[in-house]
PAPA-687516 format. One record per residue (C-alpha): x, y, z; residue number from 1. Coordinates in nm, 2 decimals. Example, Ala and Ser with C-alpha at 12.3 -4.5 7.8 and 13.67 -1.06 7.14 Angstrom:
<sites>
SITE       x       y       z    i
SITE    1.23   -0.45    0.78    1
SITE    1.37   -0.11    0.71    2
</sites>
This chain:
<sites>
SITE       x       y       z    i
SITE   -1.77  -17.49   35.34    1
SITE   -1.52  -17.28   35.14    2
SITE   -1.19  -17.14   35.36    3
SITE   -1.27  -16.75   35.45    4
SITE   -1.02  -16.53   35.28    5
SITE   -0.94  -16.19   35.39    6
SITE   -0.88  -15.84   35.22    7
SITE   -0.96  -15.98   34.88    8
SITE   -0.99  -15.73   34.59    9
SITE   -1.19  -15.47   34.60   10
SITE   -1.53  -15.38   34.72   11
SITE   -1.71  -15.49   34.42   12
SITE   -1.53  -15.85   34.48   13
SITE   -1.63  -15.89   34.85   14
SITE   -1.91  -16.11   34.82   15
SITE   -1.67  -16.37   34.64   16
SITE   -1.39  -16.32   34.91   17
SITE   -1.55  -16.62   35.10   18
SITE   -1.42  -16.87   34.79   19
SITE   -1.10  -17.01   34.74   20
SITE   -0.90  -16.98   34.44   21
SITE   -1.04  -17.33   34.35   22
SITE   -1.38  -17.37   34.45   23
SITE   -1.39  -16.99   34.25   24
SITE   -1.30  -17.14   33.99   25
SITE   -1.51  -17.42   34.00   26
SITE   -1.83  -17.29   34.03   27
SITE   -1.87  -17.19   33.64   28
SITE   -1.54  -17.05   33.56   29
SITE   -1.68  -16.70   33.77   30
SITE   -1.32  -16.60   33.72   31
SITE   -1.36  -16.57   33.31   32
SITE   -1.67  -16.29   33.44   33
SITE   -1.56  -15.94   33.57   34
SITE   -1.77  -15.79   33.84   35
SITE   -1.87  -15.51   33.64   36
SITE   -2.23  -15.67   33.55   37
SITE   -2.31  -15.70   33.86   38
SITE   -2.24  -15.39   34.03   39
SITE   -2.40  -15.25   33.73   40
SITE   -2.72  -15.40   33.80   41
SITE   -2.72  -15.33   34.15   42
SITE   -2.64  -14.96   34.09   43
SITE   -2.93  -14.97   33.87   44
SITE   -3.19  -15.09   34.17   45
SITE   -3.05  -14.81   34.34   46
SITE   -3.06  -14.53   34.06   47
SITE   -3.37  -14.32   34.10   48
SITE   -3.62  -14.34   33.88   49
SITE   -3.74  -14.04   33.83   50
SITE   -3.69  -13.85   33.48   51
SITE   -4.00  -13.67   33.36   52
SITE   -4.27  -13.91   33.25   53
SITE   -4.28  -14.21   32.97   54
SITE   -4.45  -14.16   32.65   55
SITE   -4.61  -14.36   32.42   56
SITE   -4.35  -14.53   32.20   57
SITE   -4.33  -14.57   31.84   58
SITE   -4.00  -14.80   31.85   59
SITE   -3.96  -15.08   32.04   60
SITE   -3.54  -15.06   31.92   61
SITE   -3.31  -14.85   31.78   62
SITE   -3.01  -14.94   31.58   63
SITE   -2.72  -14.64   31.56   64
SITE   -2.47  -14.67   31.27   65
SITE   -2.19  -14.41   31.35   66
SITE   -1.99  -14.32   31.11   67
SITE   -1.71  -14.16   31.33   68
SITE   -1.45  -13.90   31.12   69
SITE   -1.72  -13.74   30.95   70
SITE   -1.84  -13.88   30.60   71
SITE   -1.88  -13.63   30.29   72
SITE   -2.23  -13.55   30.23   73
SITE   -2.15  -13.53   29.89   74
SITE   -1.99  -13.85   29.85   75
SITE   -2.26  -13.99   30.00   76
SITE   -2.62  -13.90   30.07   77
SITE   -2.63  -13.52   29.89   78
SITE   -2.41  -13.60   29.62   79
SITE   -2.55  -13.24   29.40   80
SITE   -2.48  -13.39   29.04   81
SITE   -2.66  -13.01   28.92   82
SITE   -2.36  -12.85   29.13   83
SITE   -2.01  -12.71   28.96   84
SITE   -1.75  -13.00   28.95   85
SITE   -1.53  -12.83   29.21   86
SITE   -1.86  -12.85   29.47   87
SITE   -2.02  -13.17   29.32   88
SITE   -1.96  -13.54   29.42   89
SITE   -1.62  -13.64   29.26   90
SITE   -1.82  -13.98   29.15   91
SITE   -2.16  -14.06   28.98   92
SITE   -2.50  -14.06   29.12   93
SITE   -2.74  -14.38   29.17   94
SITE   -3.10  -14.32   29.11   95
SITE   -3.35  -14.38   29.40   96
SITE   -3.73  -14.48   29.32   97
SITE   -3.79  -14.12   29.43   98
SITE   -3.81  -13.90   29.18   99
SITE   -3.53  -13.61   29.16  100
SITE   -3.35  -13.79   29.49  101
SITE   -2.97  -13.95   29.40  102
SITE   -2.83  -14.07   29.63  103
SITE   -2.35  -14.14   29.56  104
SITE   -2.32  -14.41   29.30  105
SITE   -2.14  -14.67   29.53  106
SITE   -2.43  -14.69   29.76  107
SITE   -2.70  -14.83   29.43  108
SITE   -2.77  -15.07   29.68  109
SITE   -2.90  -14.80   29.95  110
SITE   -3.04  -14.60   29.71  111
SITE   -3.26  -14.89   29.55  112
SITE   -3.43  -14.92   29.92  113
SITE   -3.52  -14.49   29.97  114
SITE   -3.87  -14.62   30.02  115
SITE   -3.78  -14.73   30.35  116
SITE   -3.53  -14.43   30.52  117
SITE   -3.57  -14.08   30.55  118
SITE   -3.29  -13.84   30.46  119
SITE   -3.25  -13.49   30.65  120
SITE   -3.00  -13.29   30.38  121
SITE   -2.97  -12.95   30.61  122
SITE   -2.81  -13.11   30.92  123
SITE   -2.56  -12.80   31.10  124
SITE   -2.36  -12.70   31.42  125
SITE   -2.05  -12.51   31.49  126
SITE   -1.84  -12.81   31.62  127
SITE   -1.54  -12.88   31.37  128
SITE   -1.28  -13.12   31.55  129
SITE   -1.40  -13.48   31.57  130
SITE   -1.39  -13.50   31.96  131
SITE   -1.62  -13.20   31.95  132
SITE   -1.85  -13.34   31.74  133
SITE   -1.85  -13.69   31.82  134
SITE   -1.99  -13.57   32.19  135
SITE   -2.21  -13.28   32.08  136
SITE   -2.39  -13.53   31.79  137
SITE   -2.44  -13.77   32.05  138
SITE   -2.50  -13.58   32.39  139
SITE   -2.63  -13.23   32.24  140
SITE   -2.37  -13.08   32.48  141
SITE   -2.03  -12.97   32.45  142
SITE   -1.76  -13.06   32.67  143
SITE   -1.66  -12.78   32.97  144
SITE   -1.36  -12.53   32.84  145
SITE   -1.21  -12.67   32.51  146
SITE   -1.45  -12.90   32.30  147
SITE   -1.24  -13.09   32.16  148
SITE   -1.13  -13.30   32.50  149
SITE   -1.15  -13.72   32.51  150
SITE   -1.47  -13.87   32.73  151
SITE   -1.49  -13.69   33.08  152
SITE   -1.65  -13.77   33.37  153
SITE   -1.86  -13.48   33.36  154
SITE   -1.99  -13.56   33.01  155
SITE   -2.35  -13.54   32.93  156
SITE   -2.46  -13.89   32.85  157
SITE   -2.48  -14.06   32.52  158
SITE   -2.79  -14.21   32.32  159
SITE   -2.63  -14.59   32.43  160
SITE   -2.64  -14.45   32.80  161
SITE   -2.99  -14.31   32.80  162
SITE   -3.09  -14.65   32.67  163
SITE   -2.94  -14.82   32.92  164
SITE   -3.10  -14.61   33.21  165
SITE   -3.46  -14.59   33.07  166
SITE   -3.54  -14.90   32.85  167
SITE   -3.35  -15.13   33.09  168
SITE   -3.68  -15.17   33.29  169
SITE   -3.84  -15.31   33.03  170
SITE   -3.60  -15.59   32.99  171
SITE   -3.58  -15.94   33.02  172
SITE   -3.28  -16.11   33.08  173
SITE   -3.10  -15.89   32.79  174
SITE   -2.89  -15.55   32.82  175
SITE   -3.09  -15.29   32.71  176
SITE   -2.77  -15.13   32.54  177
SITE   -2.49  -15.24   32.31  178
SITE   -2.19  -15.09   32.17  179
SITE   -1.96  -15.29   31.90  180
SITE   -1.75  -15.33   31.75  181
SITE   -1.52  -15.09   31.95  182
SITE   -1.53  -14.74   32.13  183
SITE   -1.53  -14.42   31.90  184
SITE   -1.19  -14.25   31.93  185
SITE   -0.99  -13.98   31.75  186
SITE   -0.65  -14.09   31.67  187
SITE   -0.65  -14.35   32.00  188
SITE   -0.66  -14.08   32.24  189
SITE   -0.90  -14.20   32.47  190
SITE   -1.27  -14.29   32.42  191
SITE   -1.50  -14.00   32.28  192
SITE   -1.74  -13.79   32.49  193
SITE   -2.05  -13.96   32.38  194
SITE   -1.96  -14.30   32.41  195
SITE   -1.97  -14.35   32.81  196
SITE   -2.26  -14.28   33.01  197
SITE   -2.07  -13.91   33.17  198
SITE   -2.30  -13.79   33.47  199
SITE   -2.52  -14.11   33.49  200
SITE   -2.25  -14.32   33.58  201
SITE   -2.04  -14.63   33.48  202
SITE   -2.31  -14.84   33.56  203
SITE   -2.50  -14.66   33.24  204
SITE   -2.24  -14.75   32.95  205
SITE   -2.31  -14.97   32.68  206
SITE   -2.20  -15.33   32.74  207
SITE   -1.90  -15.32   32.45  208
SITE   -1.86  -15.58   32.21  209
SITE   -1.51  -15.58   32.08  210
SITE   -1.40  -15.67   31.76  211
SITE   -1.06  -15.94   31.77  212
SITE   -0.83  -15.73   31.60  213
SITE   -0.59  -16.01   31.45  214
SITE   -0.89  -16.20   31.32  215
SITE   -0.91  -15.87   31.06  216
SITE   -0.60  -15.93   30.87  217
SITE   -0.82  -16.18   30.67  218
SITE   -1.06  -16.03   30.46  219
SITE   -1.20  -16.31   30.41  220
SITE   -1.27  -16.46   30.73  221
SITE   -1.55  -16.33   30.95  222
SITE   -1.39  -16.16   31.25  223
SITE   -1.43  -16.21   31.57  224
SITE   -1.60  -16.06   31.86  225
SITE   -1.55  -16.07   32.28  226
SITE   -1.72  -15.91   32.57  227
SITE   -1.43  -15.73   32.74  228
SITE   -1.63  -15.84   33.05  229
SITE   -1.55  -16.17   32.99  230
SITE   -1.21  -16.16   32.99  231
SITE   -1.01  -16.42   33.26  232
SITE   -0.83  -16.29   33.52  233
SITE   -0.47  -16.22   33.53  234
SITE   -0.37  -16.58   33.72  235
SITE   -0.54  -16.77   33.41  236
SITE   -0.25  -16.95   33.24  237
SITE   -0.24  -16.87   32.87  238
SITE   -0.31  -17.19   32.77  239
SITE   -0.66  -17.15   32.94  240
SITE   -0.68  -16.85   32.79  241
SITE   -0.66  -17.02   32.46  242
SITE   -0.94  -17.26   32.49  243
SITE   -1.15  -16.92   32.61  244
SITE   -1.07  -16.69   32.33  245
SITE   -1.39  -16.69   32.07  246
SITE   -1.71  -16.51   32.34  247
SITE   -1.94  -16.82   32.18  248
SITE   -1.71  -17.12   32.37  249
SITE   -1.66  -16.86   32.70  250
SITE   -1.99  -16.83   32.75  251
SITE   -2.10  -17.20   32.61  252
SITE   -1.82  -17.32   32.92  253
SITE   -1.93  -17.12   33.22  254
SITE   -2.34  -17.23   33.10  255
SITE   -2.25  -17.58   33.10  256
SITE   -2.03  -17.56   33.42  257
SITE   -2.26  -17.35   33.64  258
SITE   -2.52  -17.60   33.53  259
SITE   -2.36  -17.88   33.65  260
SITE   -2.19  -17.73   33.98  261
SITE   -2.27  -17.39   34.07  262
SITE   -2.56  -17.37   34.36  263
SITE   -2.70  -17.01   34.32  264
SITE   -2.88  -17.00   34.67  265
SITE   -2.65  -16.81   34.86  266
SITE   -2.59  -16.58   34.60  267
SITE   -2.64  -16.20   34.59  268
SITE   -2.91  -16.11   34.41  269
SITE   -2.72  -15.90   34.14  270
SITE   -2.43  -16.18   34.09  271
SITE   -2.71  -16.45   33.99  272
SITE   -2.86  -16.19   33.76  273
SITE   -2.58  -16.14   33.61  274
SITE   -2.50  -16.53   33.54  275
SITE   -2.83  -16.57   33.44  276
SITE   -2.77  -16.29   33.18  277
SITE   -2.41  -16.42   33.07  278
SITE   -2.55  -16.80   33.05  279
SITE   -2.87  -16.73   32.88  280
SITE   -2.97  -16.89   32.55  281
SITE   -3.04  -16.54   32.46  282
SITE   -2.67  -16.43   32.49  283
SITE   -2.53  -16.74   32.34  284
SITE   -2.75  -16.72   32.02  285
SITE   -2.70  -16.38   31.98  286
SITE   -2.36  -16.43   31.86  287
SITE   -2.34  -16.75   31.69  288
SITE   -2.34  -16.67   31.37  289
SITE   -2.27  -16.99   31.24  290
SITE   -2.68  -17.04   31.26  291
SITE   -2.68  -16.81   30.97  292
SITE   -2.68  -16.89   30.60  293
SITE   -2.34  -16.80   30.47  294
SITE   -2.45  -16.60   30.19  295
SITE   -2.63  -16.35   30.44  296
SITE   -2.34  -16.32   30.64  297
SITE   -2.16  -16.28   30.29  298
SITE   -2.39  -16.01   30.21  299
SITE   -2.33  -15.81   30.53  300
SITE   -1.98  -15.81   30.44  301
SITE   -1.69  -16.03   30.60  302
SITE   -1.57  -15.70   30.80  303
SITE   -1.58  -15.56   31.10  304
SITE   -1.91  -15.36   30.99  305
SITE   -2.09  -15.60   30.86  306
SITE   -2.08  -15.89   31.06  307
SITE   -2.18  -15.61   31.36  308
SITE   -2.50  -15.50   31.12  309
SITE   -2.56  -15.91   31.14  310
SITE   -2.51  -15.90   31.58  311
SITE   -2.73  -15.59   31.59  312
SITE   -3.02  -15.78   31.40  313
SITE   -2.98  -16.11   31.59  314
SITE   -2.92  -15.89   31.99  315
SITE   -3.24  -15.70   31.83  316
SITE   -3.40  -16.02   31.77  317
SITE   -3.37  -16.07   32.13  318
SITE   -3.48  -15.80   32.30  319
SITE   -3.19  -15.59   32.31  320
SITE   -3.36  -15.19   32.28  321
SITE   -3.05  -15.03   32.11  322
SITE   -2.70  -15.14   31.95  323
SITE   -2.46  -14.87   31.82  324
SITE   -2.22  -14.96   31.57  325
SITE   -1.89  -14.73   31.52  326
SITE   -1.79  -14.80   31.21  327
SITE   -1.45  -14.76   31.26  328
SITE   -1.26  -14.71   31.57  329
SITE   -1.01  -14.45   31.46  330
SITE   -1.13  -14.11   31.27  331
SITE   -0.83  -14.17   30.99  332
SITE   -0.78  -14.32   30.67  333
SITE   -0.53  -14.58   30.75  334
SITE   -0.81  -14.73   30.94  335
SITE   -1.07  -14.66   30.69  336
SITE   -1.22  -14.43   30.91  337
SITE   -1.45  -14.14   30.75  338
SITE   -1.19  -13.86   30.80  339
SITE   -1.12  -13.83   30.46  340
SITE   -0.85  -13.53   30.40  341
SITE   -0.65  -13.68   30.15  342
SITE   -0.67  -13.94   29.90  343
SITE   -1.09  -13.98   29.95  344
SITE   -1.14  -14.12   29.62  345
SITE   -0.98  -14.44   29.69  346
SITE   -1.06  -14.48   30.05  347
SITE   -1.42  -14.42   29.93  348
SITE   -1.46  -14.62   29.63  349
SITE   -1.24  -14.93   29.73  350
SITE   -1.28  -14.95   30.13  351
SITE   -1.55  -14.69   30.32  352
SITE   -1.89  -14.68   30.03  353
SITE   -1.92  -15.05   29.97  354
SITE   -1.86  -15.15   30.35  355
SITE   -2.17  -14.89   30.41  356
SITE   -2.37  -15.01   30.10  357
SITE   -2.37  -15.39   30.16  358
SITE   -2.38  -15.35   30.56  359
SITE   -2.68  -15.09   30.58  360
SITE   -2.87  -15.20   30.30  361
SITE   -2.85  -15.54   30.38  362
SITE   -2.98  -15.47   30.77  363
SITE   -3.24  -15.26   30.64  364
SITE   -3.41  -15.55   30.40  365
SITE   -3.34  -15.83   30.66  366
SITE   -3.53  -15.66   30.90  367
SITE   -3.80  -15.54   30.71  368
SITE   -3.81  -15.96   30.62  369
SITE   -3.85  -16.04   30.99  370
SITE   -4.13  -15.79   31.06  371
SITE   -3.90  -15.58   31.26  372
SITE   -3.80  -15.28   31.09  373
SITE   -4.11  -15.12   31.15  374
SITE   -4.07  -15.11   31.54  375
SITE   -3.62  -15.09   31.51  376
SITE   -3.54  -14.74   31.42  377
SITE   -3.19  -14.73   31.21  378
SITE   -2.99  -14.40   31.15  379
SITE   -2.68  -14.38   31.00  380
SITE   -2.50  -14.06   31.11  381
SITE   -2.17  -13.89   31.15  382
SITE   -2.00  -13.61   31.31  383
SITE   -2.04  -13.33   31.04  384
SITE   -1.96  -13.33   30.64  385
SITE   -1.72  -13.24   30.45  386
SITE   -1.59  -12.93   30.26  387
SITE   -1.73  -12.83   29.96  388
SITE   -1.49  -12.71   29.74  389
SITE   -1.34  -13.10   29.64  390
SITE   -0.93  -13.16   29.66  391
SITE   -0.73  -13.26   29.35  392
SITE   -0.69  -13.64   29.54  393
SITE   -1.07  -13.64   29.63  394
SITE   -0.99  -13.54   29.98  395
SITE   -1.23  -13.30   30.19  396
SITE   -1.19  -13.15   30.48  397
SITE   -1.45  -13.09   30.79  398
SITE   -1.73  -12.91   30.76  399
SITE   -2.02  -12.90   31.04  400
SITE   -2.20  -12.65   30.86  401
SITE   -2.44  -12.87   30.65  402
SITE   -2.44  -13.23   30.63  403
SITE   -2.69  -13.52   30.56  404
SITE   -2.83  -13.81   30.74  405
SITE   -3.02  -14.13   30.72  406
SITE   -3.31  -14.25   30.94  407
SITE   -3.53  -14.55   30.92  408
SITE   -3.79  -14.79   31.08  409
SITE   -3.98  -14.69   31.40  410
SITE   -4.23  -14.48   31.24  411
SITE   -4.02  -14.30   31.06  412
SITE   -4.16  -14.16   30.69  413
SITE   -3.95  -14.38   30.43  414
SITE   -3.93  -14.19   30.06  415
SITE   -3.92  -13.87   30.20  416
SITE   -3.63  -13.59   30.24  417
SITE   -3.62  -13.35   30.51  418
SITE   -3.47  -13.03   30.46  419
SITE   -3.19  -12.94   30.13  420
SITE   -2.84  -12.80   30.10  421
SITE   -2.76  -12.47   29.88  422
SITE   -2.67  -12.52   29.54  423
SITE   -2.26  -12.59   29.65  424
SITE   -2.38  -12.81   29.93  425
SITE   -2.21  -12.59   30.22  426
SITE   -2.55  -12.44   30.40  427
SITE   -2.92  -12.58   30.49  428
SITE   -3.12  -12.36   30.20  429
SITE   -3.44  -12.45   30.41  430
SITE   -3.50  -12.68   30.72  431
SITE   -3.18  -12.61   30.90  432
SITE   -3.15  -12.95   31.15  433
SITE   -2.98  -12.91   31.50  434
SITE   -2.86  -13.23   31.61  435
SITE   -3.06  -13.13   31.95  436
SITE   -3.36  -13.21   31.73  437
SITE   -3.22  -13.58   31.58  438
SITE   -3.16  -13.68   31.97  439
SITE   -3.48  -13.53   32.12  440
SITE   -3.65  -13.73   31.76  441
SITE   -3.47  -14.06   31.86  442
SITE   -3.57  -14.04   32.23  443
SITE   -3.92  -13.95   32.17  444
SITE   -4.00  -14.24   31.91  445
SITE   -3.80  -14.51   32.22  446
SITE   -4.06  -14.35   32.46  447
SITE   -3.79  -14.24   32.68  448
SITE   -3.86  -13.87   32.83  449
SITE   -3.76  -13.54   32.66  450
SITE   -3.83  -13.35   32.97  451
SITE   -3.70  -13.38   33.33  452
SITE   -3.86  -13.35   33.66  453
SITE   -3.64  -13.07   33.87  454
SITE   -3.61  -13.13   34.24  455
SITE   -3.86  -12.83   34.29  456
SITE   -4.15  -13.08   34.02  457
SITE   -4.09  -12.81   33.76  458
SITE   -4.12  -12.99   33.38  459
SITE   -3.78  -12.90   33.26  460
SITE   -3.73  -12.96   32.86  461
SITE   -3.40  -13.17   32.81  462
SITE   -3.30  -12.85   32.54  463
SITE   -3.47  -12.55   32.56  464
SITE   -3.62  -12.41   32.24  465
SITE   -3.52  -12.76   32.06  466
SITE   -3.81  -12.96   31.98  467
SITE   -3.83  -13.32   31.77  468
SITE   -3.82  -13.34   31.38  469
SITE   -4.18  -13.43   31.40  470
SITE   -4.21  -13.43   31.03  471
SITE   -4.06  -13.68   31.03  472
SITE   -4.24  -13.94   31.17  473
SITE   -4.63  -13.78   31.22  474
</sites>
């Protein structure tokens, strides 16, 4: 029988407060698991259930490529090669298969595939700082007093977070919601509203999938990736630590361990779920990429991006309902983030378009190959746009006012573009898009409700006087 221990941890660690240090250890490795999976899926038995009523869904999955700092529409998706060269894309345009429709010239990959995606070209809101419009592009809310605040408890909830709360009871033995390769942030000062599950609670945010930072100094090595989860606790010696660090041998240790020791019995409910989740084949596959052909992984990209386009398909694959994939986790340059003030041409040409052509397009056609494009909806969005009138360096600056963005799969139209820019690119000319109407789009084709039950049974709508894109998709 293990030795009772007294005032251990906190109140999430009570039911382990029984175990000794070594029969803890022994039973798996529990110690290389935080609690958090647990509590989170016992505050989710005990979350109510009640949010308006389910609708018929289009998508089974939905795979959100955030391009945090705000790409140029004109660099990218709107590139206006009619426009005067101050307003116009400072490079060339790459013809789609649709006629009239360019799309910049370092995405030819991309633009070979408009068949499959939508473009909406008249995206606006009034949001220009990147906190500001990372939370309102993701929430449809803005923060309380000055927009432009870090990730607050009081934050509406993400996309990530509403998948987590309503697809999670159509799971098996999978997350509903992932977020990799690390948390949106402007200039590292805390995590963006949008991000975190706000209101809903902890128990409501993405599980994160983190990106080894030292394993990106080589380009051309694969980097990579942990659960923080699954990080030891602080009395692991570092030379434990060592044998732990790639998430493929953490979890492939505690599955064979709690295979041939642990006795799950006596265990909370929640705490076996949770091992069952973290030692699942499921899990374990998902992220060993070695099963894939090298020149697929090759044609992701050998970066951060890439290789989380690849983990996307394969979580996808099994069962996971929606990954989101921050391209970058700073908003600057000097971490090839999208905020391009200064110097854009070469942080565009040489770092931030290829990374987007070979990762997106490559997603895009290896789903279609498996059959599940058509029920995985993929939309590649930012913030805002840029400014139209072009710096001598290529740099833009922000500019909410009209922007573009992609969206594919899950019943979306391919080959067709929503809504256009004026002739400089700065306004919607027709078919102004709110990004109340991308998020109320995304959560209608997921099936997940865009009206709320009030306490009274009143049918609330989640915006008022915002309605889906429904041109989109019917």
């Amino acid at each position: 029988m293990p030795r009772v221990r007294k005032n251990v941890g906190c109140a999430g660690f009570a039911p382990w407060a029984a175990w000794s240090r070594r029969e803890f250890v022994r039973v798996g490795a529990l110690s290389a698991f935080g609690l958090s999976l647990p509590q989170l899926f016992r505050a989710e038995a005990r979350a109510s259930a009640s949010y308006g009523h389910s609708v018929p869904a289009r998508a089974k999955a939905c795979i959100l490529v955030f391009l945090s700092g705000g790409p140029s529409h004109y660099e990218t998706f709107d590139p206006k090669p009619e426009a005067p060269s101050e307003y116009r894309s400072i490079f060339g345009v790459a013809r789609t298969p649709i006629p009239g429709v360019y799309l910049c010239e370092h995405l030819s990959r991309l633009a070979n595939l408009a068949n499959r995606f939508a473009l909406v070209r008249s995206m606006s809101h009034k949001f220009t700082g990147h906190f500001g419009g990372h939370r309102y592009v993701l929430t449809g809310h803005a923060a309380i007093g000055n927009p432009d605040q870090p990730a607050r408890p009081d934050d509406k909830p993400g996309l990530a977070s509403l998948a987590a709360k309503f697809l999670a009871r159509r799971q098996v033995a999978m997350p509903p919601s992932f977020m990799l390769p690390w948390v949106a942030t402007d200039q590292g000062s805390g995590a963006s509203g949008g991000m975190l599950a706000g209101v809903l609670g902890r128990q409501y945010d993405p599980v994160r999938i983190e990106a080894d930072m030292n394993t990106l100094k080589n380009p051309k090595q694969p980097p990579v990736f942990r659960i923080p989860e699954f990080a030891l606790q602080p009395d692991i010696t570092p030379a434990r630590l060592a044998s732990r660090r790639h998430l493929l041998d953490i979890v492939d240790q505690a599955r064979r361990q709690l295979a041939q020791e642990a006795t799950l019995a006596d265990m909370d409910t929640f705490y076996r779920k949770a091992f069952e989740l973290l030692t699942s084949e499921r899990i374990r596959e998902a992220f060993d990429l070695d099963k894939e052909p090298y020149k697929l992984r090759e044609a992701y990209g050998l970066n951060a991006f890439g290789q989380s386009c690849l983990i996307a398909r394969r979580l996808i694959e099994r069962q996971a309902r929606f990954v989101q994939i921050n391209f970058s986790r700073n908003v600057t340059q000097d971490g090839y983030g999208w905020d391009t003030h200064n110097k854009g041409r070469e942080a565009l040409k040489d770092h931030l378009l290829p990374k987007l052509d070979a990762g997106l397009s490559t997603l895009l056609t290896d789903l279609e190959s498996r059959g599940l494009l058509r029920e995985t909806l993929v939309i590649a969005m930012g913030e805002f746009g840029r400014t139209p009138r072009v710096k001598p360096d290529g740099g833009r600056d922000h500019w909410p006012q009209c922007y573009s963005i992609l969206l594919a799969g899950g019943g979306i139209h391919g080959g067709l573009v929503y809504g256009s820019s004026d002739k400089h690119g700065a306004y919607p000319a027709n078919d102004p898009v709110e990004p109340r109407q991308i998020i109320l789009t995304v959560l209608t084709l997921l099936g997940i409700p865009i009206a709320i039950s009030d306490q009274q049974g009143r049918v609330v709508p989640l915006f008022e006087g915002f309605h889906p894109v429904e041109r989109l998709y019917s």
